[in-house]
C-alpha positions as CSV (number, residue, x, y, z in Angstrom):
1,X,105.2,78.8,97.2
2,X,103.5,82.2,96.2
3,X,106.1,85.4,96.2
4,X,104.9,88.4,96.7
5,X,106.4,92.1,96.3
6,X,105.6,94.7,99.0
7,X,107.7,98.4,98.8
8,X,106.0,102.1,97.9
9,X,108.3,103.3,95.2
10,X,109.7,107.1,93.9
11,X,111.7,106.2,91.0
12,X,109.8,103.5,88.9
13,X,111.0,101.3,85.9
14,X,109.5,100.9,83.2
15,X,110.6,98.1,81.8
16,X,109.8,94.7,82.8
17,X,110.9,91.6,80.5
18,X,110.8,88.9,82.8
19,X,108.1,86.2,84.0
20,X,107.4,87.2,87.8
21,X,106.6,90.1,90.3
22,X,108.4,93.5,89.8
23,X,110.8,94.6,92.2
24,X,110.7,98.5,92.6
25,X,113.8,99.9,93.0
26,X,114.4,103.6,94.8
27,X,117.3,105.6,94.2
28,X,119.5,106.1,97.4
29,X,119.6,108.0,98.7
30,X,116.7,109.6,97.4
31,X,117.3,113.2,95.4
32,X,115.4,115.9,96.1
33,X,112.2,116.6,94.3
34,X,112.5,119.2,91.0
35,X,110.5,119.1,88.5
36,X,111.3,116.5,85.6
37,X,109.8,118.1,81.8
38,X,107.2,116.3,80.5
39,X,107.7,113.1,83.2
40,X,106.3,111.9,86.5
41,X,109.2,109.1,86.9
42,X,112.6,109.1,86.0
43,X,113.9,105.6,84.3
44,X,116.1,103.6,85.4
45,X,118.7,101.6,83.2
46,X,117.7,98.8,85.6
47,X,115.0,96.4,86.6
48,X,114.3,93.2,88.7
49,X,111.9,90.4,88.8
50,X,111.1,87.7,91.9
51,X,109.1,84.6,90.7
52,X,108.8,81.2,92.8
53,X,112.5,79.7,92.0
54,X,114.4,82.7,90.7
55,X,115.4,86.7,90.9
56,X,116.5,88.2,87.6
57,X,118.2,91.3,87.4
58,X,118.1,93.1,83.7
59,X,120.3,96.4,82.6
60,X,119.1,97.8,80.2
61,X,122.0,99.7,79.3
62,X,125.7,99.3,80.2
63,X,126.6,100.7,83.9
64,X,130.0,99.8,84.2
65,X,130.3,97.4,87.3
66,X,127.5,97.1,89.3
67,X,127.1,95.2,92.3
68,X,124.1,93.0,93.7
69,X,123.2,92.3,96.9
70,X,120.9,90.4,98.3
71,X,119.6,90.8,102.5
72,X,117.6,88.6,104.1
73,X,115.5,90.4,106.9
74,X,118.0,90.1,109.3
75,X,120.0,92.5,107.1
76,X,122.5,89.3,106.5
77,X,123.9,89.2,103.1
78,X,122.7,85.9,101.6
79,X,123.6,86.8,97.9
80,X,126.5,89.0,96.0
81,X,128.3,89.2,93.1
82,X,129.7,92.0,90.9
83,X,128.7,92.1,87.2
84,X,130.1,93.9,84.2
85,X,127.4,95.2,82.4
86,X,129.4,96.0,79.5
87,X,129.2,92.4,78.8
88,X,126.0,91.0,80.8
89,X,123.0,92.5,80.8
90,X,120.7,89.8,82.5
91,X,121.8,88.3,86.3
92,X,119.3,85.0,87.3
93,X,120.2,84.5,90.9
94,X,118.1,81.1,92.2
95,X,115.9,81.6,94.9
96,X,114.6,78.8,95.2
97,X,116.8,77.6,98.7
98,X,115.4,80.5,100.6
99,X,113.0,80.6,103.3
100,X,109.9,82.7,103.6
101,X,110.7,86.2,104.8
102,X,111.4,90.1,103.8
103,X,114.6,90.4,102.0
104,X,115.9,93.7,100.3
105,X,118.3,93.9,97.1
106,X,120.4,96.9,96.5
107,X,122.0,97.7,93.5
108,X,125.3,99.7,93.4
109,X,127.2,101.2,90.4
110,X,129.0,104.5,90.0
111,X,127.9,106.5,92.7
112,X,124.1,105.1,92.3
113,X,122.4,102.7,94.7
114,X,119.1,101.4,94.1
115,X,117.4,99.6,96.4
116,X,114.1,97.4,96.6
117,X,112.7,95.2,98.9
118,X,110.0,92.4,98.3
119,X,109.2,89.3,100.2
120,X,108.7,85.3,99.8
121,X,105.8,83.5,101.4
């Protein structure tokens, strides 16, 4: 089964370690635009990944608690669970029971949400 990721993106990261398709996350709700010196993106101290059996979630820096969420197109919660990033940095969530479909993931910590959305075929 081929995954693929489908979301116009603001805030981009730049980082990608994992094995799979890139999940763009957006800040939410989105700030308004000012002008960032000498940058077109603003990093974020997190990324995600989708390939066929698995979605990783990687801070790169501590956040505090940050919790992950997973929605299936139905806006249903089908995945959660609160990290500490102080101590975990990478979250694999397996992937590998869902069905085909749009799904979103948000990302909460602090007063920051991110959110990105992708899709399994």
């Amino acid at each position: 089964m081929k995954r693929l990721i489908f979301l116009s993106i603001l805030v981009v990261s730049a980082i990608n370690i994992f094995a799979g398709d890139p999940i763009d996350l957006t800040k939410y709700p989105i700030p308004p635009p000012h002008p960032i010196p000498n940058s077109l993106t603003q990093e974020l101290p997190v990324s995600a990944t989708i390939s066929d059996s698995q979605l990783s979630v990687y801070f790169e820096t501590s956040v505090g608690d940050a919790t992950i969420t997973v929605y299936d197109e139905s806006d249903q919660i089908i995945y959660q669970e609160t990290v500490d990033t102080d101590s975990t940095s990478t979250v694999f969530i397996s992937s590998s029971s869902w069905s085909a479909g749009n799904y979103s993931i948000t990302i909460t910590y602090g007063t920051t949400t991110l959110r990105g959305d992708f899709s399994i075929e």
